[in-house]
N, C-alpha and C positions, 0 to 999 in steps of 0.2 A: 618216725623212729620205730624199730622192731628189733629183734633177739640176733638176727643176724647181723645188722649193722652193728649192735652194741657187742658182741661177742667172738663174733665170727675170722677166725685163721686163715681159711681159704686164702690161696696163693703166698703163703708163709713158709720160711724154713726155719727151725730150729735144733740148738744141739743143746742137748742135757746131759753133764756130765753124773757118772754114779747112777744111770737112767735104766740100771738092769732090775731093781728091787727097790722094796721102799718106798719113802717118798719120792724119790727119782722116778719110779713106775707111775706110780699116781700121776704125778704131774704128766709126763708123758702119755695117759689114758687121759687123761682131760684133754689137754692137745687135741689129739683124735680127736675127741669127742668133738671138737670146736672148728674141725674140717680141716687142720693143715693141710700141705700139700709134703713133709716131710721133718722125719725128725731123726736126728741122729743121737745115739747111746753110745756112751765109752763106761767102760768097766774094765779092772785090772784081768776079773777072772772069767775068760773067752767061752766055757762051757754054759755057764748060768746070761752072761750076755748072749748066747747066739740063740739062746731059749727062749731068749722074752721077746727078743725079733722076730723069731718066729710065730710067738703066738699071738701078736700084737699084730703081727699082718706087712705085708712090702711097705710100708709109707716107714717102717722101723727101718733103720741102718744101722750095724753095730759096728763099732771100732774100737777097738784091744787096744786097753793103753796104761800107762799109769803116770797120771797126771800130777804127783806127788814129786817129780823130776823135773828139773829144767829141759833134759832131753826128752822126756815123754809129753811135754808141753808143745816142745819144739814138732814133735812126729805129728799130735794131733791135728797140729794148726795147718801143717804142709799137707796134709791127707784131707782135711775139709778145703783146702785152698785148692786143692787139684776136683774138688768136685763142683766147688761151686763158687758162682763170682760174686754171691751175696750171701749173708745172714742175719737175718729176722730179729731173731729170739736164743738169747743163751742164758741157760740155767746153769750157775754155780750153783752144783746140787753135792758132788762129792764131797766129802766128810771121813773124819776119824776121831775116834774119845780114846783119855786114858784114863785112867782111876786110880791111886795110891793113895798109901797113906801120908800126908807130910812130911814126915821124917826121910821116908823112904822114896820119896817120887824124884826120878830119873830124870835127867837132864835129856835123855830120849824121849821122853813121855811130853816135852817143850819143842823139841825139835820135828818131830812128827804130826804132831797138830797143829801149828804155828803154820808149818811149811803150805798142809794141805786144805788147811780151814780160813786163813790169812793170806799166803803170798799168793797160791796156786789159782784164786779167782782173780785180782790183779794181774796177776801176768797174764793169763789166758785172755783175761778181756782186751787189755793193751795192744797182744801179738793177734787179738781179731779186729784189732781195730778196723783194716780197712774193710773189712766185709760185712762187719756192721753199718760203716758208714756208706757204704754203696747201696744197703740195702734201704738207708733211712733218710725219711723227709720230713719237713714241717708238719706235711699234713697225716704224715705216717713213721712215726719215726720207729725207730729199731728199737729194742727192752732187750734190759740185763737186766736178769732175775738172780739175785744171791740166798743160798739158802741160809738163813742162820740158826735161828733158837731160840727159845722163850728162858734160858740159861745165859742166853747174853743180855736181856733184861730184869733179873732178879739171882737172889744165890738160891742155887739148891741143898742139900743138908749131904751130896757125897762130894767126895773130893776127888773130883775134876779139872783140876786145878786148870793146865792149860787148855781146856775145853771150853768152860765159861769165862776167860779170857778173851780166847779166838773169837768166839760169839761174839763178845762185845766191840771188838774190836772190828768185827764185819760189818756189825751195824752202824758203827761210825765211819768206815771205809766206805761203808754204801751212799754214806749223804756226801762225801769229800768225792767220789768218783762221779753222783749225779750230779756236782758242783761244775766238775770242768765238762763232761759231758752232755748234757744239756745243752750245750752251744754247735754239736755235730750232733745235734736230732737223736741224741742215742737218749734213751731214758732208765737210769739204774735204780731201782726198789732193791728189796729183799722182804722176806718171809718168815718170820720167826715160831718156826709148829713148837704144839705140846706135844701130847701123848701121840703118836702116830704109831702102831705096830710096824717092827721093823726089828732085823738082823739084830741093830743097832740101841733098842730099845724092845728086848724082850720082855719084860716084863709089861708092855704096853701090849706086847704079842701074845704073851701066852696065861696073861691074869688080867684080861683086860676086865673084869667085872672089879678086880680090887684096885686097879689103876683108876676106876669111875669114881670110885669114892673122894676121891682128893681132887676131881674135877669140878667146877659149880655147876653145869651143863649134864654131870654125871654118865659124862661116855668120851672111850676116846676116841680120838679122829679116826676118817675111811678116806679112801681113795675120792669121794664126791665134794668132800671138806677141803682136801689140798687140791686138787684135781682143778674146781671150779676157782679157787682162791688164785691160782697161777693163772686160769682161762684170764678171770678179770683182768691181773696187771699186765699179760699179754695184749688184749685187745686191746681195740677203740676204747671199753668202756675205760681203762685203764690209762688212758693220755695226757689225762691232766693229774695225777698224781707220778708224783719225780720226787726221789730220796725218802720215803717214806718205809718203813717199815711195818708189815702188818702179822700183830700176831693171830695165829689162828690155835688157839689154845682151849676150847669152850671157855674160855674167862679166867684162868688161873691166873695171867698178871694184872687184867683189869678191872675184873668182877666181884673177886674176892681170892684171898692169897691164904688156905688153908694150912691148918698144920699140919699136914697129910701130904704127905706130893706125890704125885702121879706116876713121874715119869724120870726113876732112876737111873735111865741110861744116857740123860742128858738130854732130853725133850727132845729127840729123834725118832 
C-alpha cells in the first residue's frame, strides 16, 4: 500500500460544476493535486471562468453555462458528450442562497434554490448517465460528488429558508441516488462544508478570525481541507464508502454546536 495507490487520479476525468471560485476551486486544486488527467469547470460568468483556467493550467477546461435551466443542462451535457466518451468524477458543486425574512420570503427565493440546489444535480447526473457508466467498474467505479451543507444537518439562526431545505434534501437525494446506483458501479456521496471563504459566505471570507470563534477547531476551512476531503471520496481510498455524507466543518455539527455560528451565509 502507498499514497498513490490510495489517492492517486491519474488517468481520470472529471467535471465540477460552479468550479471557477470557491469551494468548486478548491476541489478542483485538490484534483490536481491528485494527478488527474482532466477537469472540466462550468460557470454562468465566462470572464472569472476563463481566469481560473487559466491560472490553474491546460489540464482546466472551462465551459459557459448555466446549469440552473433544463436547456443549460441539456448544452452542458451535449458539449462534454462531444469531448469525451467517459466520465470519472462529477461534482455537484453549483449552488445559490436566499435570505428573507418570513413574512416577506418570495416564492422566487423557493424556485431558485430548489431548481439549482435539488433538481439541477439529479438531472445532470441522470443525462450523464451513460458516460459515468462507461467510465465505471467494480474494481473502479465512477463518483458523484454532491456538494451540500452543514445547514442541511442542523438549523442555522438566519432565514434561509429554502436554502437549508435544499441542503437537506440533497443529503437525502444522495443516499436514494447511491441506492439505485451502486448497482452501475457509480458511487454517490456528498460533502457538507462549514465555514469555507467564498463569494457565498463572505463573512467566512472577509472575518474569518470572528468566523473562528463559533468553530470548535477555531479556524475556517482552506482550499487543503475541501481539496483533500473530495481527493479521498474520489479516489481508491474512497471505494468503500457509498451514500455517505461527510461534514467537513472543524466539528460545528459533531463536536460541539455553539451558540455562536460561524457561518452566516449558509455554511458555503
Amino acid at each position: 500500500m502507498n499514497l498513490n495507490d490510495l489517492f492517486s487520479l491519474e488517468g481520470r476525468t472529471a467535471l465540477v460544476t460552479g468550479g471557477s471560485r470557491g469551494i468548486g476551486r478548491m476541489i478542483v486544486e485538490g484534483f490536481l493535486a491528485a494527478g488527474i488527467d482532466r477537469v472540466y469547470i462550468t460557470a454562468r460568468k465566462g470572464g472569472e471562468l476563463h481566469e481560473t483556467a487559466a491560472e490553474l493550467g491546460e489540464k482546466v477546461v472551462p465551459i459557459q453555462g448555466d446549469i440552473s435551466t433544463m436547456e443549460g443542462i441539456d448544452e452542458l451535457v451535449a458539449e462534454i458528450s462531444g469531448r469525451e466518451t467517459k466520465l470519472d468524477i462529477l461534482v455537484n458543486n453549483a449552488g445559490a442562497a436566499w435570505g428573507n425574512d418570513y413574512l416577506d420570503f418570495p416564492e422566487q427565493g423557493w424556485d431558485k434554490v430548489i431548481d439549482l440546489n435539488v433538481k439541477a444535480p439529479f438531472i445532470l447526473t441522470q443525462k450523464l448517465h451513460t458516460l459515468l457508466t462507461a467510465a465505471a467498474s467494480h474494481e473502479r467505479p465512477a463518483k458523484v460528488i454532491n456538494i451540500a451543507s452543514v445547514d442541511g444537518l442542523r438549523i442555522n439562526p438566519w432565514e434561509t429558508y429554502s436554502y437549508q431545505a435544499s441542503k437537506a434534501a440533497l443529503i437525502h437525494l444522495t443516499r436514494r441516488m447511491a441506492a439505485r446506483l451502486v448497482q452501475d458501479h457509480v458511487y454517490v456521496t456528498a460533502i457538507a462544508p462549514g465555514a469555507f471563504p467564498s463569494d457565498m459566505n463572505k463573512v467566512a471570507r472577509d472575518m474569518g478570525d470572528e468566523s473562528a470563534k463559533g468553530i470548535p477547531n477555531k479556524r475556517v476551512g482552506d482550499a487543503l481541507d475541501m481539496g483533500g476531503s473530495a481527493v479521498y471520496l474520489a479516489s481508491r481510498a474512497g471505494d468503500y464508502t457509498v451514500g455517505e455524507t461527510l461534514a467537513v466543518d472543524g466539528g460545528i455539527v459533531n463536536a460541539h454546536l455553539p451558540t455562536h455560528f460561524a457561518d452566516p451565509a449558509g455554511g458555503r
